[in-house]
PAPA-554668 format. One record per residue (C-alpha): residue in three letters; x, y, z; residue number from 1. Coordinates in nm, 3 decimals, decimal comma. Layout:
% PAPA-554668
<r:ALA	c1:X	c2:Y	c3:Z	k:NUM>
...
% end
This chain:
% PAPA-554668
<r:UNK	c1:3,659	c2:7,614	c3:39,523	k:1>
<r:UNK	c1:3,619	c2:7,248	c3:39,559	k:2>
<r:UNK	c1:3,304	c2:7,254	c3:39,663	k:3>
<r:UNK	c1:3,194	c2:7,489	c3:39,421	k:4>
<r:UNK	c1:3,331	c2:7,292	c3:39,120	k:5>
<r:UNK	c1:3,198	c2:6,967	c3:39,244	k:6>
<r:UNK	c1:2,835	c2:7,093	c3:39,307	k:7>
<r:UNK	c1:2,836	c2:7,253	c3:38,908	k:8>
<r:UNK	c1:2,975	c2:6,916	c3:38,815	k:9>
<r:UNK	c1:2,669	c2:6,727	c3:39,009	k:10>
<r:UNK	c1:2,451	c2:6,978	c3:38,846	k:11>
<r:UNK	c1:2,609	c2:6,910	c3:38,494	k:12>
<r:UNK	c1:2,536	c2:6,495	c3:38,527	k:13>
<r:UNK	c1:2,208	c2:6,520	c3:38,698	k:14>
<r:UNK	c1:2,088	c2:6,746	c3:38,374	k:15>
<r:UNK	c1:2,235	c2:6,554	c3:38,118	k:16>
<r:UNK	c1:2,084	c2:6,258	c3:38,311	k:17>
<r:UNK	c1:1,721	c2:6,411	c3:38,275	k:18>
<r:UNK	c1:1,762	c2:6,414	c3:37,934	k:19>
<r:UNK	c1:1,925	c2:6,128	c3:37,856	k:20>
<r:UNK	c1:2,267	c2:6,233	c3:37,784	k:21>
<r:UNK	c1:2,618	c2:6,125	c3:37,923	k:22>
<r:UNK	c1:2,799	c2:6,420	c3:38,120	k:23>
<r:UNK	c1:3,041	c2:6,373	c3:37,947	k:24>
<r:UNK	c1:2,971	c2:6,524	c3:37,673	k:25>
<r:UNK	c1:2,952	c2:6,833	c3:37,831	k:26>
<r:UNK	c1:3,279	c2:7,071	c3:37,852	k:27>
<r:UNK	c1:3,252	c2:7,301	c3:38,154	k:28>
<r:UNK	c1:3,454	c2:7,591	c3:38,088	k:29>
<r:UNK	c1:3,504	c2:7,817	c3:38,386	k:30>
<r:UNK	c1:3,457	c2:8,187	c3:38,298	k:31>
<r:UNK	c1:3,766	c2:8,378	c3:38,409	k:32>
<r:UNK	c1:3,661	c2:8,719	c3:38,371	k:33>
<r:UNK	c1:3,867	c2:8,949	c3:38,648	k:34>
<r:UNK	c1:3,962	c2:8,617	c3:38,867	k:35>
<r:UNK	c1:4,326	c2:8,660	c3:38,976	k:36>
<r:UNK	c1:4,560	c2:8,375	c3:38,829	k:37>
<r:UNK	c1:4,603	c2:8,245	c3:39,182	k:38>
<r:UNK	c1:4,264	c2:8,108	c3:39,207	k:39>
<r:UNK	c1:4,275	c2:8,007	c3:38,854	k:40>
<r:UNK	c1:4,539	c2:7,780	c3:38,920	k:41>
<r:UNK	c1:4,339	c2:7,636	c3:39,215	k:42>
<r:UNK	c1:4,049	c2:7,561	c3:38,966	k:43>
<r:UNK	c1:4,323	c2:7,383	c3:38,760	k:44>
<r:UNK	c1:4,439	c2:7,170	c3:39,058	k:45>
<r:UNK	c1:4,103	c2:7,051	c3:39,113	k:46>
<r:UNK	c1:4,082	c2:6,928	c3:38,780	k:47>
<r:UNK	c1:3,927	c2:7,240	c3:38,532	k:48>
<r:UNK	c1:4,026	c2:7,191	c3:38,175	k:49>
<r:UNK	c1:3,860	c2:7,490	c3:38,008	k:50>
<r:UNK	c1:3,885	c2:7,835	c3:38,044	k:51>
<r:UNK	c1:3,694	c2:8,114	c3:37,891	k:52>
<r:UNK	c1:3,811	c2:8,467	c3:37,835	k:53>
<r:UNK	c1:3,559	c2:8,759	c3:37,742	k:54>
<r:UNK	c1:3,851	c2:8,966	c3:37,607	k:55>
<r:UNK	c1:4,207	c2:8,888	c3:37,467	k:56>
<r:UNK	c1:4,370	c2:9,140	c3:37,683	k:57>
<r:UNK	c1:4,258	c2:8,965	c3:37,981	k:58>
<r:UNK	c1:4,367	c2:8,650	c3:37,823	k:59>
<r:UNK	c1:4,749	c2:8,763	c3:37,749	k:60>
<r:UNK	c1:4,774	c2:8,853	c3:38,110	k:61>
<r:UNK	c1:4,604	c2:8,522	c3:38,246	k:62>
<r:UNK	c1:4,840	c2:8,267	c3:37,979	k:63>
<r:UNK	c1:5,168	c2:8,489	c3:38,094	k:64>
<r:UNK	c1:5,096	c2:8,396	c3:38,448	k:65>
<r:UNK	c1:4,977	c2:8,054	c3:38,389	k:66>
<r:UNK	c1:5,099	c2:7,907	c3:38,089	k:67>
<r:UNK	c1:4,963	c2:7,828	c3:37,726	k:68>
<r:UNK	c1:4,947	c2:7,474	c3:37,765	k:69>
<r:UNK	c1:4,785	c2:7,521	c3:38,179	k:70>
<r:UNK	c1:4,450	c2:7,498	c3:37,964	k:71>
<r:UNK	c1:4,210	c2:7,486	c3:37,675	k:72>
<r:UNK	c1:4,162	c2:7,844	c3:37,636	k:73>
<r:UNK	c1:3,802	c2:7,954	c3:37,492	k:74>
<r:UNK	c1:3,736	c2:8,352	c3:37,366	k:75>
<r:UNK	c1:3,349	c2:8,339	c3:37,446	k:76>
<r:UNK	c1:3,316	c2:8,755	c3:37,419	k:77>
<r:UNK	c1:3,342	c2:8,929	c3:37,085	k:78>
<r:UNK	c1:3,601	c2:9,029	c3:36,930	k:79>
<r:UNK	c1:3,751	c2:9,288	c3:36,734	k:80>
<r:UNK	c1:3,954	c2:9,286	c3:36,370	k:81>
<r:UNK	c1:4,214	c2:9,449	c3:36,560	k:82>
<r:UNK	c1:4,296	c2:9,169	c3:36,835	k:83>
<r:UNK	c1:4,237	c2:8,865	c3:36,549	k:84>
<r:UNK	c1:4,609	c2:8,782	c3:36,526	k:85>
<r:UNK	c1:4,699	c2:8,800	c3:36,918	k:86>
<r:UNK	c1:4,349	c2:8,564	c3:36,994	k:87>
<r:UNK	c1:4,503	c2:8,313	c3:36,683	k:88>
<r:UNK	c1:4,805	c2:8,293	c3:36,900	k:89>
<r:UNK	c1:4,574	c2:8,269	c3:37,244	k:90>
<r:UNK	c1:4,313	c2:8,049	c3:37,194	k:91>
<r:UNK	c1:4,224	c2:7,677	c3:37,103	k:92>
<r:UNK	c1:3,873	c2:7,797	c3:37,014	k:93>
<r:UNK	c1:3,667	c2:8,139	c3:36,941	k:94>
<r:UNK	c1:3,275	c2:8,102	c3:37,072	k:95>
<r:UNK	c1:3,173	c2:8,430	c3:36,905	k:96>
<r:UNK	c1:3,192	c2:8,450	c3:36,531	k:97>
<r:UNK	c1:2,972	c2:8,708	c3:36,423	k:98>
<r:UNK	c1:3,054	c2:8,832	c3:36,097	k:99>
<r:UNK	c1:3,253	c2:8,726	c3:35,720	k:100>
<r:UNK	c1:3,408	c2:8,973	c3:35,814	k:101>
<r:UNK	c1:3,538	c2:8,857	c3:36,109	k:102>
<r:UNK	c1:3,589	c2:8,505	c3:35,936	k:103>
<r:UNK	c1:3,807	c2:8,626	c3:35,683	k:104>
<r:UNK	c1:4,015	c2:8,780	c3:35,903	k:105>
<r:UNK	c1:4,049	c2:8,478	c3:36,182	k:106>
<r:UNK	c1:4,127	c2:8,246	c3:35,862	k:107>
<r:UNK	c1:4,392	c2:8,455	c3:35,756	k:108>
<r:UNK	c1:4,587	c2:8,504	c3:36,036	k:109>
<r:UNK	c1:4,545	c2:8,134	c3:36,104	k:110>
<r:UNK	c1:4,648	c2:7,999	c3:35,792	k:111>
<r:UNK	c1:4,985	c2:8,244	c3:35,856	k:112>
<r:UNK	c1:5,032	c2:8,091	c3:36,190	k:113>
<r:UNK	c1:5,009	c2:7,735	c3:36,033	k:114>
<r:UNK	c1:4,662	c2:7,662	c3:36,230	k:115>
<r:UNK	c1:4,313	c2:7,582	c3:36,201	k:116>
<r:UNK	c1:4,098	c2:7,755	c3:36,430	k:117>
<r:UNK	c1:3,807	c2:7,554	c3:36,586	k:118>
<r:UNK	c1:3,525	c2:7,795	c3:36,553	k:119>
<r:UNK	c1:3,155	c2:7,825	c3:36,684	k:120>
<r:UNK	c1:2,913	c2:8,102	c3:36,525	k:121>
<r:UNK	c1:2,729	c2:8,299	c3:36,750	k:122>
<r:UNK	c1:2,337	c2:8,354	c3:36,739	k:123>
<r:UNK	c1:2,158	c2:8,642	c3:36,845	k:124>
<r:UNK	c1:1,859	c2:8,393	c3:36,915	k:125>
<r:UNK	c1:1,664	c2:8,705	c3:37,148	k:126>
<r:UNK	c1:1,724	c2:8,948	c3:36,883	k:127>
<r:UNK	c1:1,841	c2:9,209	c3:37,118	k:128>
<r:UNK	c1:2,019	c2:9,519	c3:37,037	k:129>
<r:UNK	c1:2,261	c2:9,513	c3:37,271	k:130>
<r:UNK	c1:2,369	c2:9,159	c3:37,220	k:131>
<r:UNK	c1:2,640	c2:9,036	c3:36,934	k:132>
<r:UNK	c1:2,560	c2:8,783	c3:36,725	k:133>
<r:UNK	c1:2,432	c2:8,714	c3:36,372	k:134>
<r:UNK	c1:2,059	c2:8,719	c3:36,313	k:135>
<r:UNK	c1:1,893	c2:8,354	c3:36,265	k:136>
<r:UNK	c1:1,766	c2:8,419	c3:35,937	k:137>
<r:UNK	c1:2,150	c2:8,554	c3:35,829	k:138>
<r:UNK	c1:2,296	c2:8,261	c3:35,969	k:139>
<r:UNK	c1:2,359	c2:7,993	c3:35,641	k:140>
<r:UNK	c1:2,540	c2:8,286	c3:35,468	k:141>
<r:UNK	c1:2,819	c2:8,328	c3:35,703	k:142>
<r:UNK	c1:2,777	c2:7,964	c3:35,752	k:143>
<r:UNK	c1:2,790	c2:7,889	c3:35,398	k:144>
<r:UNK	c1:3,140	c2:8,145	c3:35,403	k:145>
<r:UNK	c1:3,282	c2:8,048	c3:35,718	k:146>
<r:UNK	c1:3,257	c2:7,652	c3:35,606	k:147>
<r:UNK	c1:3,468	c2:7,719	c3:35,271	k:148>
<r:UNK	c1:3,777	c2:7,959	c3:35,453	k:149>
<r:UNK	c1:4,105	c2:7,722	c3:35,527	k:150>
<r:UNK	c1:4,206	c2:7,856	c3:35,819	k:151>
<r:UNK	c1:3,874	c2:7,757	c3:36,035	k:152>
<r:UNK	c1:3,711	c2:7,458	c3:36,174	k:153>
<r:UNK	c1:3,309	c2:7,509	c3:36,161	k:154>
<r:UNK	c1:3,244	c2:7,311	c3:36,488	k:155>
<r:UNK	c1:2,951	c2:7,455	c3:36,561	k:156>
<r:UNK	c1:2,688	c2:7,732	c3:36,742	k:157>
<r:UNK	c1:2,697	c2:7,982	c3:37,047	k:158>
<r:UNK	c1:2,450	c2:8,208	c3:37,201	k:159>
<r:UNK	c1:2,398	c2:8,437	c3:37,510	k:160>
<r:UNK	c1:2,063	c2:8,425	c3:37,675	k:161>
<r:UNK	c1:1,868	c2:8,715	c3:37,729	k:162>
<r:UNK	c1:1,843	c2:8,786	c3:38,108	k:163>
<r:UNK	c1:1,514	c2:8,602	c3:38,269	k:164>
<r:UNK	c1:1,361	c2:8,596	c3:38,636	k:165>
<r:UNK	c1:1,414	c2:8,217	c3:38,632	k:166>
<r:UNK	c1:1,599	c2:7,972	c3:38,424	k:167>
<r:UNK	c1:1,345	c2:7,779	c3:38,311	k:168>
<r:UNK	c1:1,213	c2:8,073	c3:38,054	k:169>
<r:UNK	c1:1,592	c2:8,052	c3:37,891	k:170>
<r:UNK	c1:1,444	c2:7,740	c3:37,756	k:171>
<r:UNK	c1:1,293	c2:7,850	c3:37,420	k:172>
<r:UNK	c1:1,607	c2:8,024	c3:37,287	k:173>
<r:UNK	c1:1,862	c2:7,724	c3:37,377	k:174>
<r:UNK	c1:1,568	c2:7,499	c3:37,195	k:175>
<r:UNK	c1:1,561	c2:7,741	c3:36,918	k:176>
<r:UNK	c1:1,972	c2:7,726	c3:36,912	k:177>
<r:UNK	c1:1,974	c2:7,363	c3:36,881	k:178>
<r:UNK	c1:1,712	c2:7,376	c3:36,618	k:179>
<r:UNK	c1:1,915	c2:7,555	c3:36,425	k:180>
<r:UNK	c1:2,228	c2:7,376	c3:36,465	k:181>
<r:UNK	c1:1,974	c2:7,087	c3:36,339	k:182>
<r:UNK	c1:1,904	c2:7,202	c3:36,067	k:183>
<r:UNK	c1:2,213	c2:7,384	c3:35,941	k:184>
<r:UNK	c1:2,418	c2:7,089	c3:35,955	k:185>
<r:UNK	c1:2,253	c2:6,851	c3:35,673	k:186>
<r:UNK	c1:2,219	c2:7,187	c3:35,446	k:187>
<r:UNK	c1:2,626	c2:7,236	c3:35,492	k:188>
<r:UNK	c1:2,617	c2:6,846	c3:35,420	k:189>
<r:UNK	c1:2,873	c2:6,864	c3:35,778	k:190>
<r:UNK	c1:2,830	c2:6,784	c3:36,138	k:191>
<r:UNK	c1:2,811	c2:7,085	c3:36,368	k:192>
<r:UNK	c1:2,843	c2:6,903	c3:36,722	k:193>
<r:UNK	c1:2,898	c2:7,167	c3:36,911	k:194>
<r:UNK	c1:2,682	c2:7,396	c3:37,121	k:195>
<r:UNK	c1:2,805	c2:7,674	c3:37,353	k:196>
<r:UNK	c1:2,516	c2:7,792	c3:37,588	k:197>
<r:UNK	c1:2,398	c2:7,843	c3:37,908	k:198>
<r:UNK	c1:2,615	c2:7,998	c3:38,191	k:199>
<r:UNK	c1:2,554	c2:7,962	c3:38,613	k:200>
<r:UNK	c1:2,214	c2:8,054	c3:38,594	k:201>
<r:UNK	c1:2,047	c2:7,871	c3:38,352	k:202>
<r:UNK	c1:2,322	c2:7,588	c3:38,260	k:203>
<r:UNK	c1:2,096	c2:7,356	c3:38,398	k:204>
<r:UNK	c1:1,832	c2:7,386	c3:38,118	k:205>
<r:UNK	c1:2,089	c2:7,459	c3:37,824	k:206>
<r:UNK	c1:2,224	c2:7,083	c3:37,885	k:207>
<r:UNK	c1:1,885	c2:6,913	c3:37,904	k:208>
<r:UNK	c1:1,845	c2:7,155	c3:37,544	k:209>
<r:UNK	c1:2,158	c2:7,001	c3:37,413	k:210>
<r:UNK	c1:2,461	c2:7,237	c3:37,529	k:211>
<r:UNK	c1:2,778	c2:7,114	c3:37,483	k:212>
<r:UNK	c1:2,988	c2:7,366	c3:37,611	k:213>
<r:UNK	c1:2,844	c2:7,555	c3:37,912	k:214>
<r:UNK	c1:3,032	c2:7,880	c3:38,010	k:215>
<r:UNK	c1:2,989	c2:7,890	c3:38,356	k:216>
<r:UNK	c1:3,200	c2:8,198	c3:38,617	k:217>
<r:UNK	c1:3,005	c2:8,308	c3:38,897	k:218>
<r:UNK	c1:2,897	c2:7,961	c3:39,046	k:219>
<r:UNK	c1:3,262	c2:7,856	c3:39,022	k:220>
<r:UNK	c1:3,460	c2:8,164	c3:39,165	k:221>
<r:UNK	c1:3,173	c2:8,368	c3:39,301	k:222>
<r:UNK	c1:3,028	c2:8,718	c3:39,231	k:223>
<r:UNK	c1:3,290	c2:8,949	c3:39,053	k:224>
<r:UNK	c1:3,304	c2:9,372	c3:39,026	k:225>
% end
């Protein structure tokens, strides 16, 4: 685990050295998807911050064995009207707003919990079918909507990559996220500093793109069912 966490660390700082950034302005949020709560807390030891959850069932069961406050919590899958309320209570930020629907709904239940909830819109940016994810050109309307509720902080964008042979052809859609982000930003008339992309393999190129917040599992804990 150490060695694991310091090599994606190394890998972090010499991309963000490439392209002229600091490293630390890069969150690495390990990816917790099926990892028992013993290794977790190993992770945490060593000095991991940030955890992200596909799904908020997962989530209650990793927080009850390790504590709300053993971690910044991130829900980076999608999620459903039906789990809003439990994720309010979960989570210190949602990656995957897709929908006003979905906005609404987080906004309400935050506002009732006495919250804001930090927030990042996600982009289909391949335009696959399978993926969640509003479409680029539908993205200043929920924006525009998302920007106005009281119970959300706009903080930024979030996409999944399609899969590719080698990282290096990920590059065009985290370019295309951050041109977005670019660009949405002055129109709202607010900054939008954060950007979720890239995971273990192709993390590399989404922080010489810009990524902020890299969601990274497998090259931290290994390969997983």
């Amino acid at each position: 685990m150490r060695s694991n966490l310091d090599e994606v660390r190394e890998r972090i700082a010499g991309a963000a050295a490439r392209s002229g950034r600091d490293a630390g302005q890069v969150v690495l949020v390990g990816v917790v998807k099926t990892v028992p709560p013993a290794i977790i807390g190993q992770a945490l030891g060593l000095g991991l911050t940030d955890l992200g959850e596909n799904r908020v069932q997962e989530a209650d069961a990793h927080v009850a064995a390790l504590g709300r406050a053993a971690a910044r919590w991130h829900l980076i899958g999608h999620l459903q009207r039906n789990k809003v309320a439990r994720a309010v209570a979960l989570f210190d930020r949602v990656h995957a707003l897709d929908s006003v629907e979905l906005a609404e709904a987080l906004s309400r239940r935050a506002v009732e919990a006495g919250r804001r909830m930090p927030v990042l819109v996600e982009v289909n940016v391949s335009g696959e079918a399978s993926k969640f994810g509003v479409a680029p050109e539908a993205l200043m309307g929920l924006l525009e909507r998302a920007a106005g509720l009281p119970g959300l902080t706009l903080e930024g964008l979030m996409t999944v990559g399609a899969k590719v042979a080698r990282a290096e052809e990920a590059r065009p859609a985290f370019a295309r996220l951050r041109g977005l982000r670019d660009r949405a930003g002055p129109a709202l008339g607010r900054a939008l500093p954060e950007l979720s992309m890239g995971m273990s393999s192709d993390f590399e190129v989404a922080v010489e793109e810009g990524a902020t917040l890299v969601r990274v599992g497998t090259a931290l804990f290994g390969g997983r069912p």
